[in-house]
N, C-alpha and C positions, 0 to 999 in steps of 0.2 A: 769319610764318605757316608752320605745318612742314605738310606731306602731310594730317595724320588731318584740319586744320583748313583745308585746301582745299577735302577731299572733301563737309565738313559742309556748307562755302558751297554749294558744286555743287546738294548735295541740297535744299539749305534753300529755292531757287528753286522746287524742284518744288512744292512748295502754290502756287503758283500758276498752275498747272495747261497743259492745252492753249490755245494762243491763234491757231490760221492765221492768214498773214500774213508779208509778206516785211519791212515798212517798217521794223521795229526790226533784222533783219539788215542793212539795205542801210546803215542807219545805224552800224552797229559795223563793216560793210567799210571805210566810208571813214572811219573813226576808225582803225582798223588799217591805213591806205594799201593798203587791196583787198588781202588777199592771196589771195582767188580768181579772181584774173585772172591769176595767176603761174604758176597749177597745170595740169596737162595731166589732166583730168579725164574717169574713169569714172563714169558715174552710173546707178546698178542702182537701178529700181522694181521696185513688183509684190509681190505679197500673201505667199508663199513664195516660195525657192529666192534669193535676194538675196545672203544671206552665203555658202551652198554655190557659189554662180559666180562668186562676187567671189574664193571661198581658190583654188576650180582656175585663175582669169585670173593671182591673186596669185603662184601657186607656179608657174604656166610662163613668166612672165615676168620673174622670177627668177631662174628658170632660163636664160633666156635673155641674164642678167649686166645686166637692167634695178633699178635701184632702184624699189620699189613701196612708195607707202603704200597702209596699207587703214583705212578709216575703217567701222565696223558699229557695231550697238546690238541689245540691250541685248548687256549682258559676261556671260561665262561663269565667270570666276575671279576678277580682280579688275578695276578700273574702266578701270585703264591698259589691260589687252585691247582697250577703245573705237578704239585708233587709235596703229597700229604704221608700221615700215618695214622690209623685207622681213623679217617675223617678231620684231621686237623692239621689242616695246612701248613706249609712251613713258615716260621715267624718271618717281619720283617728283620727285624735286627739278625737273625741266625742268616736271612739271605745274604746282608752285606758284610757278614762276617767271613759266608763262603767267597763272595765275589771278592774279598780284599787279598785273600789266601790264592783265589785263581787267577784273577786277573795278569801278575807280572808274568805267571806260568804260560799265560796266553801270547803275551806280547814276547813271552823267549822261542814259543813255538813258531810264532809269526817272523822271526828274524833269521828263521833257521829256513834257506830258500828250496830247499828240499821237499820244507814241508808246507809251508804257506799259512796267510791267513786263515784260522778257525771260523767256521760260522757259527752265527746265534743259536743254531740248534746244540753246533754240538756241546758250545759254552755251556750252555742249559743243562742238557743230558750230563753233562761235568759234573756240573753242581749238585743234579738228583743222586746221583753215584755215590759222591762225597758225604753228602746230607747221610744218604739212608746207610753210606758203610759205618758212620761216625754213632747211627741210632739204634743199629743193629736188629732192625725189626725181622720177624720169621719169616716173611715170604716180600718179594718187592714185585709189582705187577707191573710191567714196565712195555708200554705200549709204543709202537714204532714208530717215527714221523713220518716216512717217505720211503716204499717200496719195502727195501731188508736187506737183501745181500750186503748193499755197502750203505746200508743207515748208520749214524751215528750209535745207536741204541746193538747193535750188533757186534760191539766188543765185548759185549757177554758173554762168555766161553764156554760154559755150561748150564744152563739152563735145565729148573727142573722140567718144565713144559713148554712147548712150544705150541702158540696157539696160532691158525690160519684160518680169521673167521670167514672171508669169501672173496672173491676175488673179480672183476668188474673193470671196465676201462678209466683211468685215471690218470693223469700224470704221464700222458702217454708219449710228450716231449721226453721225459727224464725214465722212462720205465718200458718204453717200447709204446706198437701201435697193436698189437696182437694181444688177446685173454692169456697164450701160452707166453709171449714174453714176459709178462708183468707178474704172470705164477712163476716162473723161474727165479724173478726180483722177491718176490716173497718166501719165497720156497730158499731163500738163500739166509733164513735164519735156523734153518735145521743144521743141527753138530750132526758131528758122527754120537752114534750112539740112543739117540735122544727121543724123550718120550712126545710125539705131537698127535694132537687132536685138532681137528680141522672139520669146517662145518661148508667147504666149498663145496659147488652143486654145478657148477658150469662140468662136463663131461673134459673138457680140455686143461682146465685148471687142476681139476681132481687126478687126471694120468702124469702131469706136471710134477704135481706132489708126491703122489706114488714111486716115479723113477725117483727122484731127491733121497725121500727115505730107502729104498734101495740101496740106493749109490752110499748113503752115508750109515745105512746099517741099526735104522729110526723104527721106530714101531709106529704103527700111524693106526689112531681109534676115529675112522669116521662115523658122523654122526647118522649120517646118510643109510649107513648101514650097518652099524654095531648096535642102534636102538629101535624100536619104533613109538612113537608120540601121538598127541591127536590134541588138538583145541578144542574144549569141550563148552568154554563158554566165554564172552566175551562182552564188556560194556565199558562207558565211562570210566568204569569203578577198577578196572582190571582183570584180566584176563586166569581162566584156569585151564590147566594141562594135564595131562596125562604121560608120565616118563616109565617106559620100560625098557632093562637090557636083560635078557635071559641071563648073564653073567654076572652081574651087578647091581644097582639099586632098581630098586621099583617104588614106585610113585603114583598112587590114582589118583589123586591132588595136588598139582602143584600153584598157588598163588602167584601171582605178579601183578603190579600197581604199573607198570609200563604198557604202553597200548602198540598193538600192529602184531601181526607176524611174527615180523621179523625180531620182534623183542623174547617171544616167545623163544625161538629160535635161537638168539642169545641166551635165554635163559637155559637151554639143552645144552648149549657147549658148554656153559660153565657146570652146569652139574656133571658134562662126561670129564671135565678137566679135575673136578672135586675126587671121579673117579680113578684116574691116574694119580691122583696122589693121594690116595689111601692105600692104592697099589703098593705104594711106594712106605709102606707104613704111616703117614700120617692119621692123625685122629680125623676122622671125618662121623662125624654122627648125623643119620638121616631128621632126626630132627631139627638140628640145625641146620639143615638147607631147605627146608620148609620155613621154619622161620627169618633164615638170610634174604632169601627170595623173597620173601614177603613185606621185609623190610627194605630192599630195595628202591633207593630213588637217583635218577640220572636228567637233568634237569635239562631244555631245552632238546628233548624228543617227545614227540605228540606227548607235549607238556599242558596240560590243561590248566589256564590261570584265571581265568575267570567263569561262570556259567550265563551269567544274564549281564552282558547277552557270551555266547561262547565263546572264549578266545583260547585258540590253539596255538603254540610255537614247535616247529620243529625243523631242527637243525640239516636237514636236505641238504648236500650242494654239491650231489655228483648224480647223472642216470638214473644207477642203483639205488641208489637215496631216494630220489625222488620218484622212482615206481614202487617201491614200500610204499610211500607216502600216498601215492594216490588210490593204491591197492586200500590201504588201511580207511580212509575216506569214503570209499564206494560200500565195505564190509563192514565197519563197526562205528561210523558214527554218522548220526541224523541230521540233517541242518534242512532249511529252506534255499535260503540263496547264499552262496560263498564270495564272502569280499577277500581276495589276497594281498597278500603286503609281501613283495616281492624284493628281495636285495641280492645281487650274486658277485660273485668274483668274475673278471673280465675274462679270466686262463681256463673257465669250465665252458661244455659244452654248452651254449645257449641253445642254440636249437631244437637240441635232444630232451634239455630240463625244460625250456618252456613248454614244447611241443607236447609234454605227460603232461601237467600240469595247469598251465593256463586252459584250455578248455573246459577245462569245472567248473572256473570263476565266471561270475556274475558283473564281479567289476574288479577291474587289478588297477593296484598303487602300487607303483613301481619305484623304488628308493634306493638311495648310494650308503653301502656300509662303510665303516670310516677307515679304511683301506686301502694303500697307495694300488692295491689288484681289481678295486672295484670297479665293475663295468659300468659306465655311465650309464643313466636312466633314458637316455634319450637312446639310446646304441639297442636296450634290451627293449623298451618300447619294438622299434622298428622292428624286431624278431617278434614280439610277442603279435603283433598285429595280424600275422599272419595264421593264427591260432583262436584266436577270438574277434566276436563284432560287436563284445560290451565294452563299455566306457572303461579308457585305461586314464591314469593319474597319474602324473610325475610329482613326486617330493622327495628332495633331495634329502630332506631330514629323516631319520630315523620317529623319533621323539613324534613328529607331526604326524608322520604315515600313519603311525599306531594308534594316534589319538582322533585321525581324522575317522580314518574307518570303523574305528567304535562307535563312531558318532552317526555312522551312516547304517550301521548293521539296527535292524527290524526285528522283531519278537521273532525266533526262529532260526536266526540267521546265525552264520559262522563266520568268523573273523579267525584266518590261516595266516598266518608269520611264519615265513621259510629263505629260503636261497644259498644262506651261508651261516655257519656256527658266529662270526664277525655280527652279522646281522640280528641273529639271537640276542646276543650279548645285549646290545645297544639296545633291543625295545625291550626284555627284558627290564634294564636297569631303568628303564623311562618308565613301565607301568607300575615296577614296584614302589618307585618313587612319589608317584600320582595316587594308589592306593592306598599308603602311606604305611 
């Protein structure tokens, strides 16, 4: 089996779709001699901000001369992105070395009607386990796919932290129709015991968590209220903060090259997470989270790729996501008129995302990420129309969308690339490509 023909198996799982449920993971642990009992494990929930806290935790404890894996979903470039050690992706050949060693363990799982066919996630999540039990890095960051309670990523037994960065309607076929259902699904990667920092704000999500830790005897540091903070300035160039816990670190500077809020915000959970494990005796030196943070980069969030003229990409593709995104727009960046390059997945709220969103645009191109979930351009047209009375575009290409609207964007102007991570990727690889 070479690379192209690993990745095919990978994909080939996916038709058969979402399945919750731990019992076909717990059964390929112990076929793999557990190798998540090996690992010293972060475990990031929570509807946004998962990967932007996992890269600021990844990059200052790095810094700090620790080995880190990071385990995230979906990839941004290519599949090996899935799950690095301190910034270096897993090879190809090591991948199909894993997939040869997992694959018939898959297909023994799949024969056993007990347990059923595996999906691609959990295959994946397999693989990352094995990877990082085999490489034995100091800390694994390992970010959840879908909800928690019964994610794949929740065979993790002990965890050193459990993180809950916030929580927002999502998934809400697979996770409930309620804020407090879908915190209960999240709220179901707290052990007994276990130390969790959570940066949720909703009032109902926050009492959610609170019982959980309760119930399971968790110490819970939220951010809401164990520090106070403040945005002290903010540009193109990145953002500075201000971190104080009368307990703990303090910070009248803190840097970040990430733009919005909400990044900010990430940046707090991971320094109170940096805090609980110093708790916990690790080496945490305040210098090194000044300079992690600052070294910090997470690509395809108000990702700035070009200035003249200015093209922004950022990965949006839930409510949440996308009132960050507009919030961040109206507060910290300047344009004349906004051309968007719109891509979404068919299973997200249209409505809700165009309804923020498209009214700041000047002119929307509306395109199909290459996505069997992609909502046709013609489907999100017809929702967006109701939202704006500028000129909207249908291009079905990614590649074209991007290159058209550059072409049309005027001194001043802002070129926004958003709707889906999917959609990222693909102009992304089209601009870098043209740029050379």
């Amino acid at each position: 089996m070479n690379y192209q023909e690993a990745l095919e198996w990978i994909h080939s799982i996916g038709r058969f779709g979402i399945k919750p449920g731990l019992e076909r993971m717990n059964r390929m642990m112990e076929l793999l001699d557990n190798p998540h009992r090996k690992l010293k494990v972060i475990h990031l929930a929570g509807t946004n901000g998962k990967g932007s806290t996992a890269a600021f935790l990844s990059r200052v404890l790095e810094e700090g001369g620790y080995q880190v894996g990071l385990y995230t979903s979906p990839y941004l470039e290519a599949f090996t992105n899935r799950m690095s050690i301190n910034g270096r992706d897993i090879s190809g050949n090591r991948l199909v070395e894993l997939v040869n060693k997992i694959k018939p363990l898959v297909e023994e799982i799949s024969g056993d009607p007990s347990l059923g066919q595996m999906t691609e996630f959990e295959v994946v999540t397999s693989i990352a386990l094995k990877h990082f039990a085999d490489e034995s890095p100091d800390f694994v960051l390992m970010e959840v796919g879908l909800g928690g309670r019964l994610d794949a990523t929740n065979v993790v037994e002990d965890p050193l932290v459990v993180v809950i960065t916030n929580i927002g309607l999502e998934h809400t076929e697979v996770l409930g129709d309620t804020i407090e259902k879908i915190a209960a699904e999240k709220a179901g990667v707290i052990k007994e015991g276990a130390s969790v920092v959570t940066a949720a704000s909703k009032p109902e999500a926050l009492e959610v968590i609170r019982e959980k830790c309760r119930e399971r005897g968790a110490s819970l540091f939220n951010i809401w209220e164990n520090i106070s903070w403040e945005r002290v300035n903010s540009s193109l160039e990145g953002q500075i903060f201000r971190y104080n816990n009368p307990g703990g670190f303090n910070f009248n500077e803190l840097y970040i090259t990430l733009l919005g809020e909400h990044q900010v915000i990430n940046a707090i959970t991971a320094v109170a997470v940096l805090e609980v494990l110093r708790s916990k005796g690790m080496k945490i030196d305040p210098g090194t989270i000044k300079e992690g943070l600052k070294e910090t980069r997470w690509a395809g969030r108000l990702e700035v790729m070009s200035r003249n003229p200015l093209l922004i990409m950022d990965a949006a593709h839930n409510i949440d996501g996308v009132t960050s995104l507009r919030k961040s727009l109206e507060e910290q960046i300047t344009y004349h008129n906004l051309i968007l390059v719109i891509g979404i997945l068919g299973d997200k709220d249209l409505e809700a995302m165009l309804g923020e969103i498209v009214p700041l645009a000047d002119r929307l191109i509306i395109t199909r990420p290459e996505s069997p979930r992609a909502a046709p351009p013609e489907r999100v047209a017809l929702e967006a129309k109701k939202y704006t009375s500028g000129e909207i575009i249908l291009e079905e290409s990614i590649p074209e969308a991007v290159k058209l609207s550059l072409s049309l964007a005027g001194e001043g102007d802002l070129v926004l690339v958003s709707g889906s991570l999917y959609t990222i990727s693909e102009a992304r690889k089209a601009f870098l490509a043209v740029k050379g």
